[in-house]
C-alpha positions in Angstrom: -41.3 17.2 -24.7 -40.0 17.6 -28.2 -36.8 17.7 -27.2 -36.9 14.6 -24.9 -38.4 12.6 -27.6 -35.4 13.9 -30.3 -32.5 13.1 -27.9 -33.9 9.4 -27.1 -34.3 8.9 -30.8 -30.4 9.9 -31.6 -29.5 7.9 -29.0 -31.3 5.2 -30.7 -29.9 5.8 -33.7 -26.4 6.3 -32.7 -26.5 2.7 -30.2 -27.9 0.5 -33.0 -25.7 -1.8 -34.1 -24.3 -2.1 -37.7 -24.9 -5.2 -38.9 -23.7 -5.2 -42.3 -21.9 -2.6 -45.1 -22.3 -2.5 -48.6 -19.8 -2.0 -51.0 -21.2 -1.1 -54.8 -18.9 -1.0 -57.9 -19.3 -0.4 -61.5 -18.6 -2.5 -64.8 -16.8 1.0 -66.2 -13.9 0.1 -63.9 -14.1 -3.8 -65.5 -10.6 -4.7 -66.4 -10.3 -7.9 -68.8 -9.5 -11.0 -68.6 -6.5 -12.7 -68.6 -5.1 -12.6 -72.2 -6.1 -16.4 -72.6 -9.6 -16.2 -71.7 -12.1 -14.2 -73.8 -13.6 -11.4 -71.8 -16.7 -9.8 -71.9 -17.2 -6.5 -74.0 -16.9 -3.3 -72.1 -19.6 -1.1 -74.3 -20.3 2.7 -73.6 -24.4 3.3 -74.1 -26.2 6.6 -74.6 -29.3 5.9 -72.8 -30.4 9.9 -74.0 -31.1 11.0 -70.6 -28.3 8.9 -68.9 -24.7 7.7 -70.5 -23.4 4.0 -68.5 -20.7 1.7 -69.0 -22.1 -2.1 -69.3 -20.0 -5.4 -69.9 -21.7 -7.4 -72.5 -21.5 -10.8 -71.7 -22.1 -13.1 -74.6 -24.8 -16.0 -74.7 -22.9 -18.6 -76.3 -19.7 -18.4 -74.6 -18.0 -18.1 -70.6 -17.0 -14.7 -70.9 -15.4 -13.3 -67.3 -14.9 -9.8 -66.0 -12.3 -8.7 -63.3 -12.9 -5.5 -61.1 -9.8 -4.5 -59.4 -7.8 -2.7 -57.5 -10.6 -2.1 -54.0 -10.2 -3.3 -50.8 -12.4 -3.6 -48.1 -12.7 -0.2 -46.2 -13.0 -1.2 -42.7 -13.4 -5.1 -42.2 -11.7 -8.3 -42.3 -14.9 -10.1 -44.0 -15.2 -14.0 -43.6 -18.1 -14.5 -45.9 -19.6 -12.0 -48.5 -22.9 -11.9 -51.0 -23.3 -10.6 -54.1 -26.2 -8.7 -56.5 -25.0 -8.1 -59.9 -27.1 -5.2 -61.4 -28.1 -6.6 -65.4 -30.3 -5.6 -68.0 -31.0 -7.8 -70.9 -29.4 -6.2 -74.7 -32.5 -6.8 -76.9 -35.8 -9.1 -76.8 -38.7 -9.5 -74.5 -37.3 -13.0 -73.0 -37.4 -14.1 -69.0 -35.1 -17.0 -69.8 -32.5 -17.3 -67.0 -28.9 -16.1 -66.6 -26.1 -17.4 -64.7 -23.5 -15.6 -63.2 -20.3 -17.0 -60.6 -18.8 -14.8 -58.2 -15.2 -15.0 -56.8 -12.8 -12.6 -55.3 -9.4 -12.8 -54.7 -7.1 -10.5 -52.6 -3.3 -9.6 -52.3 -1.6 -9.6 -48.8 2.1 -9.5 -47.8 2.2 -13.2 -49.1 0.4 -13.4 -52.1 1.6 -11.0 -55.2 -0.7 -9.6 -57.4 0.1 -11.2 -60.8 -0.7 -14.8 -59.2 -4.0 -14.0 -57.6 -6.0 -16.8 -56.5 -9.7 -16.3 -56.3 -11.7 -17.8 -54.1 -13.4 -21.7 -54.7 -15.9 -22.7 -54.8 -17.0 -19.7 -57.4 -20.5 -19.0 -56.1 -23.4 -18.9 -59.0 -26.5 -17.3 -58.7 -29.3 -17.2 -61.5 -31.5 -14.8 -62.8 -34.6 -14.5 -64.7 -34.6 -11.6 -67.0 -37.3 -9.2 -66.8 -40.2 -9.1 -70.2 -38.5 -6.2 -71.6 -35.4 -5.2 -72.5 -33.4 -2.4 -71.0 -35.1 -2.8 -67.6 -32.6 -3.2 -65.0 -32.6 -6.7 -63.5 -30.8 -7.2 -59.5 -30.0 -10.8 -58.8 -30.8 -12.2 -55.2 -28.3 -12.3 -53.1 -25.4 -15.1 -53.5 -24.7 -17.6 -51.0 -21.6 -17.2 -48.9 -18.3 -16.0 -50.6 -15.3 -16.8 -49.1 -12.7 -14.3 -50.2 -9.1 -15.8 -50.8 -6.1 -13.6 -49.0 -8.9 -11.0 -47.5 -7.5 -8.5 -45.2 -8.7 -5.2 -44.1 -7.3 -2.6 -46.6 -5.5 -4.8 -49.2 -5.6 -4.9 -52.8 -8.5 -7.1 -54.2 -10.5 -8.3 -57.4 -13.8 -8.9 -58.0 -14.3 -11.6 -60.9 -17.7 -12.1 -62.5 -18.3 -14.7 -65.2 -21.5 -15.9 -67.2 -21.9 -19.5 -67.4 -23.1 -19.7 -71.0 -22.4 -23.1 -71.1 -24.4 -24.4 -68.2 -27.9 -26.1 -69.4 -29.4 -23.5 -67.4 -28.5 -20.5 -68.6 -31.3 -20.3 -71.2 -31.2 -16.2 -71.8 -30.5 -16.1 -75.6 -28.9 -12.6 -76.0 -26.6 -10.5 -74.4 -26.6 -10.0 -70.8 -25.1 -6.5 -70.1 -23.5 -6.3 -66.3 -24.2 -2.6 -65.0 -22.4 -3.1 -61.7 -22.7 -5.4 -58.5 -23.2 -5.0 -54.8 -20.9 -6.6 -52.2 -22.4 -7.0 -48.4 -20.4 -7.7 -45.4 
């Protein structure tokens, strides 16, 4: 009987169908911005039991990040979402942050120092959590369209707070930990 029941639930298990993959990265790979743009700092912290890499984005200005050099392991996605893993730098505030998404990727067509990401950019807003340090997870984005994606090409992930939008209303740095891509 036992042996029934174990064999119909790896069947099970091996016939369900994958319905999404999630690709995870972290801000330590965060490469900056163009040299035009102001980029968020990358900052090393020595949590004592635990040492992470977070980019500080700043709360009076748009400061972007670019992750780079991926590509999408086994899928030519049409859409995407995002969570971007946060935590706020000091304060007990559950004023909001805003983040846009947009990715960009390099085929045989387009070269890699003229990237175009993809528009619209995709926001999504955050409340911060009543104490600092705890680590905050977005909701999901709405739909990202990736620009040039293709199965295993080169592509970049660009992240950006919108400091200036009205309602962006967290008053200290937000620190990016990583972010989550389903497909």
């Amino acid at each position: 009987m036992r042996k029934a029941s174990l064999v119909v639930a790896l069947v099970l298990l091996v016939s369900a169908p994958v319905t999404a993959a999630t690709l995870c990265m972290s801000a330590a790979s965060a490469d900056l911005a163009p040299s035009a743009t102001a980029s968020a700092d990358l900052k090393h912290n020595d949590g004592g039991a635990l040492q992470y890499w977070t980019s500080d984005f700043d709360p009076a200005t748009d400061e972007p990040i670019i992750i780079s050099g991926w590509h999408w392991p086994d899928a030519n996605p049409a859409t995407v979402t995002a969570i971007v893993w946060w935590k706020s730098a000091s304060g007990t505030s559950t004023n909001d942050v805003i983040f846009d998404v947009s990715i960009g990727c390099a085929g045989a067509t387009v070269e890699w120092d003229t990237l175009v990401f993809s528009t619209p950019v995709v926001s999504v807003t955050d409340a911060g959590l009543a104490t600092a340090g705890l680590m905050n997870a977005t909701s999901a984005t709405g739909a990202i369209t990736p620009a040039g994606s293709a199965a295993s090409v080169p592509c970049a992930l660009k992240i950006n707070r919108d400091a200036d939008n009205v309602g962006d209303t967290l008053a200290v740095d937000a620190q990016v930990v990583g972010v989550c891509l389903t497909y």
